[in-house]
C-alpha positions as CSV (number, residue, x, y, z in Angstrom):
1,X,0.0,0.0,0.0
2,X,2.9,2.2,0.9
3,X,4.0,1.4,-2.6
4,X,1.2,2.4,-4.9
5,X,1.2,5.9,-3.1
6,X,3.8,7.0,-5.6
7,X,2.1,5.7,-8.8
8,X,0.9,9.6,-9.0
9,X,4.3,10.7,-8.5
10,X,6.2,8.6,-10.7
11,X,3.6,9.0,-13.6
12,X,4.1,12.4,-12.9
13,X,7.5,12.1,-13.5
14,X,7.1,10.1,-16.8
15,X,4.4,12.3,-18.4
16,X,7.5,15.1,-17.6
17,X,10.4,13.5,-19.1
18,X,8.5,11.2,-21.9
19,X,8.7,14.6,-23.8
20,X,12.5,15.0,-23.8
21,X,12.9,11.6,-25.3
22,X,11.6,13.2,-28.3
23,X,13.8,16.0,-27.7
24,X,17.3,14.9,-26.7
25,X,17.8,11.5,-27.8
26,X,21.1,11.3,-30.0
27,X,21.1,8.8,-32.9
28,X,24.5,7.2,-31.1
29,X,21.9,7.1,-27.9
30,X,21.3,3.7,-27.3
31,X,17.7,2.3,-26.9
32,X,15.4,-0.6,-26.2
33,X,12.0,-0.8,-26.9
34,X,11.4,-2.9,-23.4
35,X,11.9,0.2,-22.1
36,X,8.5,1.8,-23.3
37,X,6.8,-0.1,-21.0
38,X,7.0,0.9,-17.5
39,X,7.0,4.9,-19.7
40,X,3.7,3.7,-21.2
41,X,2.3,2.9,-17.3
42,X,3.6,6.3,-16.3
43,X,1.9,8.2,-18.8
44,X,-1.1,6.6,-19.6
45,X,-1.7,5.6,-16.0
46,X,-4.1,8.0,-14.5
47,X,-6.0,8.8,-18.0
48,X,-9.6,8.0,-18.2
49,X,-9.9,4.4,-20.2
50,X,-13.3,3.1,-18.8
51,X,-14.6,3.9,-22.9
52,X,-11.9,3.4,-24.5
53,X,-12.0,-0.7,-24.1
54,X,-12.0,-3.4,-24.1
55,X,-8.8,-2.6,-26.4
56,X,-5.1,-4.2,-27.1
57,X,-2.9,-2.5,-29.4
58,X,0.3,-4.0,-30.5
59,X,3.1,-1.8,-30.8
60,X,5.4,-3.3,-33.3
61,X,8.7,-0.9,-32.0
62,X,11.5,-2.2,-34.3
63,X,10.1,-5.8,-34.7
64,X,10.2,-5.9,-30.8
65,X,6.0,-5.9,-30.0
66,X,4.7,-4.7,-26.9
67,X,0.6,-4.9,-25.9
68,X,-1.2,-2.2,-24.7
69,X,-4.2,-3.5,-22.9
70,X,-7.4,-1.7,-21.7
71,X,-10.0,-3.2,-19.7
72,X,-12.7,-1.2,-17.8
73,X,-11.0,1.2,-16.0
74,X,-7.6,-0.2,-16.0
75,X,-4.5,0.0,-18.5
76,X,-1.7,-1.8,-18.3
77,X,1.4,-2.5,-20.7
78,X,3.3,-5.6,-21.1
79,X,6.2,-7.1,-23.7
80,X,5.2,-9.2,-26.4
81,X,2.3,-9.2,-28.7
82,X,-1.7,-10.1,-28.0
83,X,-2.6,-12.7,-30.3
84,X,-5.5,-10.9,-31.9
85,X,-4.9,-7.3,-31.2
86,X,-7.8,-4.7,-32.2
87,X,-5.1,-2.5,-33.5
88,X,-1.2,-3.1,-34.3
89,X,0.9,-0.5,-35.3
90,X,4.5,-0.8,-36.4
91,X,7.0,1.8,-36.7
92,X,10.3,2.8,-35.4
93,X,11.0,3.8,-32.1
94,X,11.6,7.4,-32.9
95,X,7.8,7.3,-34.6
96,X,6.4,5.4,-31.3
97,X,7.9,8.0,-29.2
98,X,6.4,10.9,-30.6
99,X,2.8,9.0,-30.9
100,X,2.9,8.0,-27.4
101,X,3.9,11.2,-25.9
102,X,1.5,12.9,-28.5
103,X,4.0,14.9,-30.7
104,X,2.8,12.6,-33.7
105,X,-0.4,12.3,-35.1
106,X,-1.0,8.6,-35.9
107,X,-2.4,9.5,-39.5
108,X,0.4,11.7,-40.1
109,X,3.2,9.0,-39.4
110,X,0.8,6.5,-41.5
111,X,0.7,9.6,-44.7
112,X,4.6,9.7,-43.9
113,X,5.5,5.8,-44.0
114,X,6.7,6.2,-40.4
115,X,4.0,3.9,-39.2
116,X,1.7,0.5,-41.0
117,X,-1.2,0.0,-39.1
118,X,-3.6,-2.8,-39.4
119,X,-6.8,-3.4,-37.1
120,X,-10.3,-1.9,-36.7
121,X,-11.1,1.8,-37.4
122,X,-13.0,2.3,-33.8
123,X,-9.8,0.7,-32.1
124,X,-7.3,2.9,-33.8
125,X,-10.1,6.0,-33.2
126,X,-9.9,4.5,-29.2
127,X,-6.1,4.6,-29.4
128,X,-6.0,7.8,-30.8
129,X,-8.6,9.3,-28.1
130,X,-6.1,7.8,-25.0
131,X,-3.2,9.5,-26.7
132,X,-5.0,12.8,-26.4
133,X,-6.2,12.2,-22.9
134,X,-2.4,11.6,-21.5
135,X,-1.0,14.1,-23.8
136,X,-3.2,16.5,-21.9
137,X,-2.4,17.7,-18.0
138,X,-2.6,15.6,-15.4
139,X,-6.5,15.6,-14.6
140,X,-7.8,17.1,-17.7
């Protein structure tokens, strides 16, 4: 119990920094997609999801997938890939960055070729609605 006090703290902290991996990282930086996950908690922890799902989205981040599950009103991120997602979405991990912290418009990185995505249009409307909701502040 002590524990879960910080969740608002720490997602806190990830909604602040998600935005300077868009920023600062180097191409000489070295990254893991793995990494996204506990970042995906942080920033997409406190939005509202109770709408949004039932919903899993694959994110394919450099041919290493990681499922993005909603289910009432609970979110939670895990490696590897749901066997029947609603929505998959592959790109790089510069172009999962930037739609995850919401500098990237998931049509504009499909128009671009940063991005394939495959699955139903109301799950990839439903993704697109959670990015906006963590991409806003903290309550909103």
């Amino acid at each position: 119990p002590r524990g879960e006090e910080l969740v608002p703290v720490l997602s806190a902290l990830g909604r602040w920094g998600a935005p300077l991996l868009m920023a600062g990282r180097e191409p000489t930086d070295e990254f893991r997609p793995r990494w996204m996950v506990p970042a995906i908690r942080a920033i997409f922890g406190e939005a509202e999801v109770r709408d949004l799902g039932p919903l899993e989205v694959v994110l394919d981040v450099a041919g290493e997938p990681l499922t993005v599950h909603v289910a009432g009103d609970r979110l939670d991120a895990r490696l590897g890939a749901a066997p029947e997602p609603d929505l998959r979405v592959a790109c790089g991990a510069d172009t999962a960055i930037g739609l995850l912290v919401g500098g990237l418009d998931l049509d504009e990185a499909i128009a671009s070729g940063a991005a394939e995505v495959t699955g139903h249009r109301a799950a990839r409307s439903a993704f697109g609605r959670l990015i906006e909701r963590a991409a806003g502040p903290p309550g909103a």
